[in-house]
C-alpha positions as a Markdown table, in Angstrom:
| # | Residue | x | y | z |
|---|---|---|---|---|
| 1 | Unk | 0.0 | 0.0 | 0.0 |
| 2 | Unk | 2.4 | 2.6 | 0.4 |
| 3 | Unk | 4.2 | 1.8 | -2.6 |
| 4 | Unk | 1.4 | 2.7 | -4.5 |
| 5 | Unk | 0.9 | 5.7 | -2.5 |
| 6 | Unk | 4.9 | 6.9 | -3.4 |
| 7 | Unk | 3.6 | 6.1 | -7.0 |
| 8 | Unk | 0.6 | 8.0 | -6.9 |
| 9 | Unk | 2.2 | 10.8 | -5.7 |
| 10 | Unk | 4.9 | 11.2 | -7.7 |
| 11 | Unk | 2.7 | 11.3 | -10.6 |
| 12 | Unk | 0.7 | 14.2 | -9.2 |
| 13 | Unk | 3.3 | 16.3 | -8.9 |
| 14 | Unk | 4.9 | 15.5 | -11.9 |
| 15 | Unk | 1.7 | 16.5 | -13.9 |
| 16 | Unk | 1.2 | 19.3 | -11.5 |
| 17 | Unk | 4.8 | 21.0 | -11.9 |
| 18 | Unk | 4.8 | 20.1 | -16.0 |
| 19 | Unk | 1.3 | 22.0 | -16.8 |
| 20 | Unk | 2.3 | 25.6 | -14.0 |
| 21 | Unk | 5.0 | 27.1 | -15.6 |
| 22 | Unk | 4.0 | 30.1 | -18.2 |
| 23 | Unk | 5.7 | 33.1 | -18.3 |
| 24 | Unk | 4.0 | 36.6 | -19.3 |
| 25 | Unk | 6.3 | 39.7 | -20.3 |
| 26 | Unk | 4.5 | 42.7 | -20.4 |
| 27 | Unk | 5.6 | 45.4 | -23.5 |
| 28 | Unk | 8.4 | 48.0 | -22.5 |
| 29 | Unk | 7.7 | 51.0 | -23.2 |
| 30 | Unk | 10.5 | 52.9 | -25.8 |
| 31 | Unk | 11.9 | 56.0 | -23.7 |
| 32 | Unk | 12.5 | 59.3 | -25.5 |
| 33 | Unk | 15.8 | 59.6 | -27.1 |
| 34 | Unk | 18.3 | 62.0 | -25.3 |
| 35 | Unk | 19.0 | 65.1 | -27.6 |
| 36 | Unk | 22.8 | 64.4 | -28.5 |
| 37 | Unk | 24.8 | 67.5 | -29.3 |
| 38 | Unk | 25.4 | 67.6 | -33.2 |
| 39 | Unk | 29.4 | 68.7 | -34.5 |
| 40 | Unk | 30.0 | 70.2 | -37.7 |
| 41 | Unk | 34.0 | 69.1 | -39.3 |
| 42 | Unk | 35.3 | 72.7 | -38.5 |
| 43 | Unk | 34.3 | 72.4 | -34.7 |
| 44 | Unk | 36.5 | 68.7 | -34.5 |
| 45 | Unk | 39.2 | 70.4 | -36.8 |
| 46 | Unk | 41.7 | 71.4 | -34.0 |
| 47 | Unk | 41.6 | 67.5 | -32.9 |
| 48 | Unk | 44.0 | 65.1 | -33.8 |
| 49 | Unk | 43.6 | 62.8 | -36.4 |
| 50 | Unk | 43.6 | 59.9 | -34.1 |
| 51 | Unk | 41.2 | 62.0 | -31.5 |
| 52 | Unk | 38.8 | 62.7 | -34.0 |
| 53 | Unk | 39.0 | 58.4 | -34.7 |
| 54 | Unk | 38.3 | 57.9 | -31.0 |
| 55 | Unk | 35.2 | 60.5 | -31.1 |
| 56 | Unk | 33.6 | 58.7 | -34.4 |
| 57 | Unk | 33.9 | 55.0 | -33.2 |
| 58 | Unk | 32.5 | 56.6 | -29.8 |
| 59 | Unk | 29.7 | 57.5 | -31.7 |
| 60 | Unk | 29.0 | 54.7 | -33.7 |
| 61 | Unk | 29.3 | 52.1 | -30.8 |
| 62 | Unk | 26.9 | 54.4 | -29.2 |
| 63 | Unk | 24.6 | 53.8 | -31.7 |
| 64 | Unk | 25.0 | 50.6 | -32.3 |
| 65 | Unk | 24.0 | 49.8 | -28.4 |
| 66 | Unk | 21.4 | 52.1 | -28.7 |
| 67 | Unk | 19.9 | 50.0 | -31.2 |
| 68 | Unk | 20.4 | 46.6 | -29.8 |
| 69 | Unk | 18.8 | 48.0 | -26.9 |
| 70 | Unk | 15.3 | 49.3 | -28.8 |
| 71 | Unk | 15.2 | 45.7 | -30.9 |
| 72 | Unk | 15.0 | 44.2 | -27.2 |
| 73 | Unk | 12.1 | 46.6 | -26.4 |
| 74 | Unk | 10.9 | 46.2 | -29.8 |
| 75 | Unk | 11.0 | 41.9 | -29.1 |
| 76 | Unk | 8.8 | 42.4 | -26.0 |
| 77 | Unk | 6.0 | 43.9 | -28.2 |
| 78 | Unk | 5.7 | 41.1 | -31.0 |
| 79 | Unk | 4.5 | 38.8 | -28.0 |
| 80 | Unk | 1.4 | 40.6 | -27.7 |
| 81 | Unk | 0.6 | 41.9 | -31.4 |
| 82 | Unk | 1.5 | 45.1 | -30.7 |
């Protein structure tokens, strides 16, 4: 009898723990986009050549984060049809 009792009850919670796990992820919301200050060639002309390499790949990795981090925003909507 109490074998079938250790049977019975591992089968409950087996189907019990397999059917209770759903995640739900609610849509972020896209924040506003800081106002990043705009330079011309004459104001970066009195930098170095290598300077003015170091402010441009600053930049553009900028960017590039920027938009990795709006496609993961952008991924939480597509769950819900948005």
């Amino acid at each position: 009898m109490s074998r079938y009792k250790h049977r019975l009850m591992l089968v409950i919670i087996l189907a019990a723990s397999g059917c209770s796990t759903q995640y739900i992820t609610a849509p972020l919301p896209m924040p506003t986009k800081p106002d990043m200050p705009v330079y011309t060639d004459a104001d970066l002309s009195c930098l170095p050549d290598y300077v003015y390499r170091w402010v441009a790949e600053r930049d553009l990795a900028h960017r590039r984060y920027e938009q990795r981090l709006e496609a993961v925003i952008k991924s939480t909507w597509s769950a819900h049809g948005l």
